[in-house]
Every structure is written in structure tokens, then in C-alpha cells.
N, C-alpha and C positions, 0 to 999 in steps of 0.2 A: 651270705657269703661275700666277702670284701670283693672288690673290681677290680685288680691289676695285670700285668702282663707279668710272665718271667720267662728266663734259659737258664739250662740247669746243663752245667757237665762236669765231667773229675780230666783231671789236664793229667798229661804224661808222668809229673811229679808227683801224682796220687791227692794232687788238690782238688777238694770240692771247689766251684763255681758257682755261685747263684745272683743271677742278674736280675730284679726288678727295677718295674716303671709304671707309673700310673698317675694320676692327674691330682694335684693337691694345690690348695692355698693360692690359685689362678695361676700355678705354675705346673712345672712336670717334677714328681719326686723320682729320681734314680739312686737304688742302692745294688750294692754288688755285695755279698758275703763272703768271705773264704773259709773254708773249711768249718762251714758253717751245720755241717749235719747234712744229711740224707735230703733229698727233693723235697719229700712233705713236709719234713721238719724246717726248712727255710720257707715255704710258703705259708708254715702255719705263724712265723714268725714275724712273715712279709703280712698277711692278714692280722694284726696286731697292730704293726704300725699303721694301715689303710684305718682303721679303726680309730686308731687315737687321734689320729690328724684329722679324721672327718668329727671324733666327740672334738675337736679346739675349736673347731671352727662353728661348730654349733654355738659354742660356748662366747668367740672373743674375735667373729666375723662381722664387721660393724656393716657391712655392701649389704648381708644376708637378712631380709626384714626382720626373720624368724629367731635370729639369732639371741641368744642374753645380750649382749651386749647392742644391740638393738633396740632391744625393749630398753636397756638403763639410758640411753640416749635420747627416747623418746619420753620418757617418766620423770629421769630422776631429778630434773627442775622443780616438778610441782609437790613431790615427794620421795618420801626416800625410798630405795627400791632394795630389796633384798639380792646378796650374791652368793651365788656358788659359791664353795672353795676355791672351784681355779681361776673363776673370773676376780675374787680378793688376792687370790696369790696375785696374779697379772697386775692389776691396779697400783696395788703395794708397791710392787719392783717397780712397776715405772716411775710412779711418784717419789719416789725411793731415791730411782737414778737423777728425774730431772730435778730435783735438789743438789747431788752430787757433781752431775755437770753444772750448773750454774745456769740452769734453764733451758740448753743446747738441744738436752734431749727432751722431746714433748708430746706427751700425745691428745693434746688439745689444738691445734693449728687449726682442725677444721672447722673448727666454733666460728659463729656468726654474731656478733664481731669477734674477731679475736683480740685480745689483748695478752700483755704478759702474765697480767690477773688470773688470767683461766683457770693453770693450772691448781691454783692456792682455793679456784672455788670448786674442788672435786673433792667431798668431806667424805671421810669413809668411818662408820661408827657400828655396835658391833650390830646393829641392825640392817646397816646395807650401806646405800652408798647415797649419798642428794650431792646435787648441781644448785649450790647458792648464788648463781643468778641465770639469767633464761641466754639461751642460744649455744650453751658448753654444747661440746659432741665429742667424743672419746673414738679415737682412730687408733688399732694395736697392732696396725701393719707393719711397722717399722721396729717390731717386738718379737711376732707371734712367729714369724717365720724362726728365730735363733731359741725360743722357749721352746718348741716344734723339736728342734734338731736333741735338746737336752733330754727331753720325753723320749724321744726314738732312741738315743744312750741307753737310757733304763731299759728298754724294752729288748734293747740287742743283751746288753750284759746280764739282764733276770735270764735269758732265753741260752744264755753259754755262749753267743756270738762275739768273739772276741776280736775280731777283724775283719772289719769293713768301711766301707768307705761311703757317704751320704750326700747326696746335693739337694738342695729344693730351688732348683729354678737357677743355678751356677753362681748367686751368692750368697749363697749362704749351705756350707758345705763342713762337713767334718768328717775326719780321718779316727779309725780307730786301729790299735795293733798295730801288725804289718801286713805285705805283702810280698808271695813270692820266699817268706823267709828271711826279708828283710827289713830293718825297722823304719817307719814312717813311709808316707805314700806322699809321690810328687802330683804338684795340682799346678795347674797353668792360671796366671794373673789374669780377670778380665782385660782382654783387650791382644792376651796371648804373646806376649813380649817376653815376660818373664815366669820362671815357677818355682815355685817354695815346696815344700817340704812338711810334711804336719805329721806330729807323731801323736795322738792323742790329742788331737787340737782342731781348732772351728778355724775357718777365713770366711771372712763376712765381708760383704764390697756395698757400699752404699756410692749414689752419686749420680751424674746426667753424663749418660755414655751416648749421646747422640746431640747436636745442636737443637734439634725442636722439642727436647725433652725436660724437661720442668716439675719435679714433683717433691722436692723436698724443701719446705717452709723454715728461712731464722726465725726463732721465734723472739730475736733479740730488735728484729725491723718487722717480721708480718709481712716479709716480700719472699718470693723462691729463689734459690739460689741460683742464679745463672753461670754459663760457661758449661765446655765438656771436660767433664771433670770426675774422677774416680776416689775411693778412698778405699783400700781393702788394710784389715789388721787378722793379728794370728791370736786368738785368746784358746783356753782351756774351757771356755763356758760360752756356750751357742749365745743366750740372750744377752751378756755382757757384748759379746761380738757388734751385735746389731745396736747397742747402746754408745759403742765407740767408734763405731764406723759413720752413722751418722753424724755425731758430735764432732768425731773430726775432718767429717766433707763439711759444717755449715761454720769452726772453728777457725778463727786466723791464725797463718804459722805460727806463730806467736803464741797462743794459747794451745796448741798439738800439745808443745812440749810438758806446758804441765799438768794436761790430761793425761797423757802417758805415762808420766810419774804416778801420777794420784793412782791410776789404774791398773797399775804395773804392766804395762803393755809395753816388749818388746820389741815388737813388729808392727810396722806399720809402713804402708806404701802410698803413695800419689801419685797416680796418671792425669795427664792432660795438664789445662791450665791452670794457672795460678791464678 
């Protein structure tokens, strides 16, 4: 049996309510359903999702020893290691994107050394995957949380869940339907200044919301971004989300604008410094 909390009620307007919460991906997952079915039927919907986020994380949790992606980090230098379906889907798209971005996005940074080589020594063949020289290490944090959010899509809309609204950990959030009977659900900006709007849509915030905080790698210097500094954008697809929000926290003005093109993005915000 999945491990979550919920609250369950039907509101004056003859709305179901279904509020879960429960612990995922080092953060806290909160969804709310509207008129999502009967009690059981949203907890059985809510134990679906506890489910597939605890199979991603088995799958593409690089901190977890046990995990695939684990094992490909400790192996696949000296051989080539066989993958899953979803760990080749994951690999694929990132490789994918940091092609697309022009290297921005990366999930080789915590290779020992790093270079900008890294990425180009992740060979993927149909046998699995090898590390063409020693020290690569594949980190899908900066991924797994907006591929997460797309997977929870499926799982509401196979289930009839036509409206709801999802966070894992406040960035990385999507709206679906409406609420209340009316279209798109307001979400407040990290930092709570501003708030948007999402009909059908992810906002993903990547960046250092705090001066002592330091975690995302240019991969175009091999140094961490410094300053308190935000990026959130509004996409249609959770893991493009996390693909351009990073890109354009470590991006100079200058280069936003034609990531935004290329990506058709919208929307996009900056808090803090420049």
C-alpha cells in the first residue's frame, strides 16, 4: 500500500476535493483533484502516482546506491551497461536537449573532471550505455523532477482526472483543467511577488534563492552560478520546463532570447540579480 496523506470533501457547489501529500524526490509532492471521483477513487489514483515516482526514482535516483542509474555510474566506464526503457528514454532526452541548448543543459557536471567533453563521452548503443573515459557521473536531477510531473499527466488523464493542480517541492508545478469552473489555476512566483496563470501548463523555477546557495554548474566555465537569482518559464511539457529554466538561469540575456525562440517559450520570468 503507497504511503501518503489525504482530505477528502464535496464543497457547497457539489465539488469533490481531494487533497494529497506525501514525500517524493527529496521533496514534498502535493496534488489537489477536483471532481475527481469518490474518496477511493482518488486515493486509488493518489497510490498510482506514490508508485510511479517511487518506480523513477529507483530507476534515475543517482544519491540512491541501489538505483539504475547508480549502477550506470559506477560501470559504465569500464563497460557497457545495459538500460531500462525509461532510464534510455531519460538519457536520450537529455542528450537530446544539451545538444539543442548548445551545452547549457548538462547532466554530466558532476564528472570528476569535468570538461565540456563529457557529455559527447555518454555513447548510447542498442546494447546500453558505456562512459568513453573514466570519472563521467550522470546526475538527472535537474530532469527527473519535470519528466515526474509528465508521468503524473498520464496517470491523472488514463484515471478521468481532469483537474488538478501538482507541485513537487514549489518548482516544479503543473496545472491541469480548471478550477471552481473556471479556466486555468493562479500559482504565485517563487519569491511570491508575482502570479501567473496556467491552463494546462508546467512552471518550472530553477536558480540560487538564497545567497549561501550554489547548485547549478555552467558547463560552458565548470564554475556555479553565483548571485540570488531565479528563472521560472511557463512550457506545456514538465521536462522541457526543467530543460529551460536551467538553460536560462546559467544563459546570458543575450542568449534567453534565442533559446526562447528556438523553444517556443512564451513565458519566462527573472527574479533577483543580474
Amino acid at each position: 500500500m503507497a504511503d501518503f496523506h489525504h482530505f477528502y470533501r464535496t464543497t457547497d457547489r457539489g465539488e469533490s476535493l481531494c487533497y494529497v501529500w506525501f514525500p517524493a524526490m527529496h521533496t514534498r509532492a502535493d496534488i489537489l483533484m477536483v471532481n475527481g471521483g469518490s474518496e477511493a477513487d482518488c486515493c486509488k489514483v493518489a497510490e498510482e502516482v506514490v508508485e510511479e515516482l517511487s518506480r523513477l526514482e529507483r530507476v534515475a535516483n543517482c544519491f540512491c546506491p541501489t538505483s539504475e542509474l547508480a549502477q550506470v555510474n559506477r560501470g559504465a566506464a569500464r563497460s557497457v551497461v545495459p538500460l531500462s526503457d525509461t532510464l534510455r528514454e531519460l538519457l536520450e532526452q537529455c542528450l537530446h536537449y544539451n545538444g539543442l541548448t548548445g551545452g547549457l543543459f548538462d547532466i554530466t557536471t558532476d564528472s570528476e573532471p569535468f570538461g565540456a567533453d563529457c557529455a559527447r563521452a555518454v555513447q548510447l548503443s542498442a546494447e546500453g550505455v558505456r562512459f568513453l573515459r573514466m570519472g563521467v557521473r550522470l546526475n538527472l536531477s535537474g530532469y527527473l523532477k519535470g519528466y515526474a510531473l509528465d508521468r503524473i499527466r498520464q496517470v491523472l488523464r488514463l484515471r478521468g482526472v481532469g483537474n488538478a493542480l501538482v507541485s513537487l517541492g514549489t518548482s516544479s508545478v503543473m496545472a491541469l483543467g480548471q478550477r471552481h469552473g473556471v479556466s486555468g489555476w493562479p500559482v504565485t512566483l517563487p519569491g511570491g511577488e508575482e502570479c501567473v496563470e496556467l491552463s494546462n501548463e508546467c512552471l518550472t523555477t530553477s536558480g540560487n534563492d538564497n545567497p549561501g546557495r550554489r547548485h547549478i554548474v555552467n558547463p560552458h566555465t565548470g564554475h556555479y552560478v553565483e548571485g540570488v537569482r531565479t528563472v521560472s518559464v511557463v512550457t506545456e511539457c514538465g521536462a522541457l520546463g526543467e530543460v529551460m529554466s536551467t538553460s536560462l538561469f546559467i544563459a546570458t540575456p543575450q542568449q534567453r532570447t534565442g533559446l526562447c525562440q528556438r523553444f517556443a517559450v512564451k513565458h519566462w520570468y527573472v527574479a533577483g540579480d543580474e
